[in-house]
OpenMM code with the backbone's topology and positions (N, CA, C; nanometers):
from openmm import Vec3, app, unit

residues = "UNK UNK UNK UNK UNK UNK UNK UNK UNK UNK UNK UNK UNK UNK UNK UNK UNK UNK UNK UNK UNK UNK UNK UNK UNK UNK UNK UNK UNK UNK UNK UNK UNK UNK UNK UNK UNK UNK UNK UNK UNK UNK UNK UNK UNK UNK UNK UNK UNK UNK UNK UNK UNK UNK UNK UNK UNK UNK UNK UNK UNK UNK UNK UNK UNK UNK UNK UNK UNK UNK UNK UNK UNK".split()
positions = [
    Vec3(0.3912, -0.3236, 2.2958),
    Vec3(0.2859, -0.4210, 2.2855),
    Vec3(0.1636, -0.3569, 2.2203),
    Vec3(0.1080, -0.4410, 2.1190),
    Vec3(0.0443, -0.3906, 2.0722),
    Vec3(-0.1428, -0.4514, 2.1163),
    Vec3(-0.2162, -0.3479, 2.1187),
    Vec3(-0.3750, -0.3693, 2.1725),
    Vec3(-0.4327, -0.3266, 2.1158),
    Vec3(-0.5368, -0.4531, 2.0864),
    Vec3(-0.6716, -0.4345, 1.9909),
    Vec3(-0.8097, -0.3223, 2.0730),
    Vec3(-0.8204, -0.2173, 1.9965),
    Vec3(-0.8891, -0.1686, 2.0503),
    Vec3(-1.0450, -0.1963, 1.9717),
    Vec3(-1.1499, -0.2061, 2.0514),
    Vec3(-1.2981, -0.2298, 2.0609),
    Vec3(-1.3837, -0.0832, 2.0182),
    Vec3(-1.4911, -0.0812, 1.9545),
    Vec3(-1.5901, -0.0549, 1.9829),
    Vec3(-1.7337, -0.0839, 2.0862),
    Vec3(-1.8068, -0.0095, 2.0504),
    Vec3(-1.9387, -0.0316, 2.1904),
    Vec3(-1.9554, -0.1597, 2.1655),
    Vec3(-1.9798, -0.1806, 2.0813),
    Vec3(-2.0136, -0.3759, 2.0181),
    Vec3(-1.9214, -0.4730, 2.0609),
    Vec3(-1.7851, -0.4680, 2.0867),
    Vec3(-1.7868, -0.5376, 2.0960),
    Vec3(-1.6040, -0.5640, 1.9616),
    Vec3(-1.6535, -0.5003, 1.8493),
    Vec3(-1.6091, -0.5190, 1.7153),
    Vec3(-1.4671, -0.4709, 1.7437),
    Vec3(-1.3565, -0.4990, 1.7020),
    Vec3(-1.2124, -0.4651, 1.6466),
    Vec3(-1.1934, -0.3550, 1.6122),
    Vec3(-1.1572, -0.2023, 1.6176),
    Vec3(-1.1290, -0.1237, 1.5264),
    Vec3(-1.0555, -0.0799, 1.4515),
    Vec3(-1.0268, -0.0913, 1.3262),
    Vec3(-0.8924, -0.1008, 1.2634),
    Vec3(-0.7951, 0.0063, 1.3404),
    Vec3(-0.6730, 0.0309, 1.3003),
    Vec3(-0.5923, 0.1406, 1.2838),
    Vec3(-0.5792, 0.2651, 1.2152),
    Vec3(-0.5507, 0.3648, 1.2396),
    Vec3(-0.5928, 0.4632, 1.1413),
    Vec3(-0.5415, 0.4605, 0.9913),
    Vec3(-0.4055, 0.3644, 0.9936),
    Vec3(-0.3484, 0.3694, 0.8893),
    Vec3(-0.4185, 0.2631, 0.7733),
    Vec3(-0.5401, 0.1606, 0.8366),
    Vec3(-0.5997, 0.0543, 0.7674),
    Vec3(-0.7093, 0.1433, 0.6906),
    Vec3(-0.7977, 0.2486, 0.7928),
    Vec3(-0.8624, 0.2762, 0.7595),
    Vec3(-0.8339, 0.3729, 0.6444),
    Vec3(-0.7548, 0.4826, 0.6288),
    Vec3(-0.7293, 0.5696, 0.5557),
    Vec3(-0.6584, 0.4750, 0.4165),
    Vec3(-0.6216, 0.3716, 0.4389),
    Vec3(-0.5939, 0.2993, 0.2787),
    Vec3(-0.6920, 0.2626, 0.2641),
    Vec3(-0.7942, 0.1831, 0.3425),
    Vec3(-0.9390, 0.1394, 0.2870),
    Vec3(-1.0296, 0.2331, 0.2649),
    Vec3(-1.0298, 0.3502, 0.2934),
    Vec3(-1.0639, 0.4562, 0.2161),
    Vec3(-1.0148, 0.4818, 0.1126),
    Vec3(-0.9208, 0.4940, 0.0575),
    Vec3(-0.8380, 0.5216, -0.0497),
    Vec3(-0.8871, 0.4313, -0.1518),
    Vec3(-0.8587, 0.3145, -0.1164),
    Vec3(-0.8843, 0.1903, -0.2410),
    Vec3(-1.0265, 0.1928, -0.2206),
    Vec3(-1.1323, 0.2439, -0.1506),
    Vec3(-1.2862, 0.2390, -0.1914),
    Vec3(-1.3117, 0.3555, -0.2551),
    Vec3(-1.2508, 0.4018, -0.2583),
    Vec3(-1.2891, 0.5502, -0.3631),
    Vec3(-1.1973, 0.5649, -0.4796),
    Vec3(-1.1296, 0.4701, -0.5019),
    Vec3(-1.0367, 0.4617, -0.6316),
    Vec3(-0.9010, 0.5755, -0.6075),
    Vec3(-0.8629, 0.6307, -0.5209),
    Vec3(-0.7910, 0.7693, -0.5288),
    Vec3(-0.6502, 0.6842, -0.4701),
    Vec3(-0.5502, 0.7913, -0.5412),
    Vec3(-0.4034, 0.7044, -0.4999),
    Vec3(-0.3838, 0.8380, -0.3865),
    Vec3(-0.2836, 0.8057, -0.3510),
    Vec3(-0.2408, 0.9055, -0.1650),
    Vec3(-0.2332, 1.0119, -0.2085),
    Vec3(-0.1726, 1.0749, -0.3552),
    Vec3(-0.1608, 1.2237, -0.4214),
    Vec3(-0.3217, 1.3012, -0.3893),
    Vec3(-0.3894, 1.2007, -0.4615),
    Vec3(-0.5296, 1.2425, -0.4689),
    Vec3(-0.6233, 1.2541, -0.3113),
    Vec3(-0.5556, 1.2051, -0.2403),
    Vec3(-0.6501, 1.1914, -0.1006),
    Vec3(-0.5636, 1.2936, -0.0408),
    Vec3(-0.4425, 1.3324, -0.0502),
    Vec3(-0.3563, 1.4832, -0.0026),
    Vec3(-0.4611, 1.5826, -0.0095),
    Vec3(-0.4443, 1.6092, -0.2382),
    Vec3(-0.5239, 1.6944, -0.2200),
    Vec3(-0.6713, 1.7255, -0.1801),
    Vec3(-0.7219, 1.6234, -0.1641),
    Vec3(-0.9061, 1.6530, -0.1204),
    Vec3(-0.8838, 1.7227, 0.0138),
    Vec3(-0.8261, 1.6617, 0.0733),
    Vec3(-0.7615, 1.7447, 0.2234),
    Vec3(-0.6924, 1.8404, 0.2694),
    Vec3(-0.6099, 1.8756, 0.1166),
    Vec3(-0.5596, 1.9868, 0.1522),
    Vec3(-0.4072, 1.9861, 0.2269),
    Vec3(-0.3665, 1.8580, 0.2481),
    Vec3(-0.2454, 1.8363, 0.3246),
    Vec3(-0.1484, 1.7565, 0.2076),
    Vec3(0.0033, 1.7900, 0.2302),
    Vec3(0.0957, 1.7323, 0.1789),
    Vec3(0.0953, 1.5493, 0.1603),
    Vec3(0.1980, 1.5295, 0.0291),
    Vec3(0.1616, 1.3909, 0.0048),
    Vec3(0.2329, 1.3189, 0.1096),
    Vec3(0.3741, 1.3798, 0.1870),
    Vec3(0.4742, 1.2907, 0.2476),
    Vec3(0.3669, 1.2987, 0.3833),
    Vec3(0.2300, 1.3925, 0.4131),
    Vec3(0.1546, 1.3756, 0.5592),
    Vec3(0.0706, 1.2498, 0.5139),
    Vec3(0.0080, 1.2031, 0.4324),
    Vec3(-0.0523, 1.0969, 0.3886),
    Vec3(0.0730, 0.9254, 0.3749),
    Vec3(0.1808, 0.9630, 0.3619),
    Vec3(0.2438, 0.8584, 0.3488),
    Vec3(0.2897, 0.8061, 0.4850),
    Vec3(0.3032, 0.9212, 0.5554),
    Vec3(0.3250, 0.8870, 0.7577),
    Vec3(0.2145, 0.8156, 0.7773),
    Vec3(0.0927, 0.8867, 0.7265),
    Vec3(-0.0461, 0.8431, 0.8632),
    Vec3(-0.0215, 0.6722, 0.7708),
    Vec3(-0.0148, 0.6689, 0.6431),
    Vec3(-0.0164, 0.5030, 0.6115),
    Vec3(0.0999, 0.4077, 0.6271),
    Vec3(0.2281, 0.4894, 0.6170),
    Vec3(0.3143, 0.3888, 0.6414),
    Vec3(0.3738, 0.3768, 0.7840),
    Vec3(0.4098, 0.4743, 0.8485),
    Vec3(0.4448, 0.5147, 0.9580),
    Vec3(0.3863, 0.5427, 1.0427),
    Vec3(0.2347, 0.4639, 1.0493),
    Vec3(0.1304, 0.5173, 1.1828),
    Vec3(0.1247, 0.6317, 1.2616),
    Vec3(0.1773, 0.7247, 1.2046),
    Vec3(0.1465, 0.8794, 1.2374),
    Vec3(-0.0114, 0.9201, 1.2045),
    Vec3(-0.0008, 0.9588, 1.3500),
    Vec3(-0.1738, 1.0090, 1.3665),
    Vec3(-0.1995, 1.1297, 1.3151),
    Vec3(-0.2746, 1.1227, 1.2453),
    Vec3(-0.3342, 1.2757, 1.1481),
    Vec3(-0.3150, 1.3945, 1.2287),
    Vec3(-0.3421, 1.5416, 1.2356),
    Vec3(-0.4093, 1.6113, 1.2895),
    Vec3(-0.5624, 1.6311, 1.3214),
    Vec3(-0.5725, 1.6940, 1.4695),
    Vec3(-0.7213, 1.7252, 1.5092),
    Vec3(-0.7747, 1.7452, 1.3664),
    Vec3(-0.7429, 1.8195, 1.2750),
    Vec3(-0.8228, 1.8801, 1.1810),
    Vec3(-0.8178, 1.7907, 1.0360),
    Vec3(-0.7278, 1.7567, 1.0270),
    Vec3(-0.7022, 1.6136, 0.9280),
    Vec3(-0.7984, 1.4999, 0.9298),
    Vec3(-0.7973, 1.4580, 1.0743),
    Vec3(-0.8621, 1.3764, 1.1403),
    Vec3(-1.0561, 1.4144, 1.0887),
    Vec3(-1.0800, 1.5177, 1.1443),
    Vec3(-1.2006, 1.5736, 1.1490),
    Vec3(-1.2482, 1.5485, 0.9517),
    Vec3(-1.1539, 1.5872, 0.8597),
    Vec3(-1.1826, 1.5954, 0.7316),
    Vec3(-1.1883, 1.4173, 0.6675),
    Vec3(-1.1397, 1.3408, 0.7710),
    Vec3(-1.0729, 1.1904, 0.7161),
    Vec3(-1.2467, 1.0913, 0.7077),
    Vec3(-1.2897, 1.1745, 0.8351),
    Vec3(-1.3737, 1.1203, 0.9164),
    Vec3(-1.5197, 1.1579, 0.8589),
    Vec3(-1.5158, 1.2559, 0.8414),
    Vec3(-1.6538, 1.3057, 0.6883),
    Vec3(-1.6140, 1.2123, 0.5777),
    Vec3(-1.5006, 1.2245, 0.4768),
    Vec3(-1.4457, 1.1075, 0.4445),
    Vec3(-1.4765, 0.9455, 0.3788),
    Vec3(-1.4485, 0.8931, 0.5135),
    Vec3(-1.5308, 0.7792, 0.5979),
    Vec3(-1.6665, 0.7426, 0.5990),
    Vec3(-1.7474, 0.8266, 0.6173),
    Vec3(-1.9222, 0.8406, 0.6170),
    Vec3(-1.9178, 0.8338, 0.5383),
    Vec3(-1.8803, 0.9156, 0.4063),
    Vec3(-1.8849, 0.9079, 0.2474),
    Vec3(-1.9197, 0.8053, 0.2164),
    Vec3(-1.7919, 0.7071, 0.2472),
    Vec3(-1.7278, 0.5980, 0.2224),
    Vec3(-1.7800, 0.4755, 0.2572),
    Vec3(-1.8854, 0.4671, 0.3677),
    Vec3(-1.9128, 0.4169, 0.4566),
    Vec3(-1.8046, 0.3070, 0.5273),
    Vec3(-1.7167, 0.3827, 0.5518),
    Vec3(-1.6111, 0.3109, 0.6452),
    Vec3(-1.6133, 0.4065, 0.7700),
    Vec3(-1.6410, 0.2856, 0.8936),
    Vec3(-1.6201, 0.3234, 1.0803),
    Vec3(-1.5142, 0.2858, 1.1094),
] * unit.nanometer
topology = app.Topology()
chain = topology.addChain("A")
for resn in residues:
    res = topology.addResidue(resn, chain)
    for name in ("N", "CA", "C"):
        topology.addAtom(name, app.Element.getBySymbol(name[0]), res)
């Protein structure tokens, strides 16, 4: 079963796999290109988007600077 998880507000928060493509398509970069900024393999970028595999602590930490960039929460 699947559950919508919230922020303090109130608000929806996507999934990690929404967010890391809506990162992608706001910065123009295809999954090759968002590997390498990170430093991680292309088939670890194709899990966290197709296969809801959760990044690493440290993946995570680089996704999430990222994000601010990006201005995606």
């Amino acid at each position: 079963m699947w559950h919508i998880i919230r922020n303090l507000n109130g608000e929806p928060v996507p999934p990690i796999e929404q967010k890391i493509r809506s990162l992608r398509t706001a910065m123009g970069w295809s999954r090759e290109e968002l590997a390498r900024k990170l430093e991680v393999s292309l088939s670890s970028v194709n899990r966290w988007e197709l296969y809801n595999v959760t990044p690493s602590p440290l993946a995570r930490r680089e996704l999430e600077k990222l994000f601010k960039k990006a201005g995606i929460s």
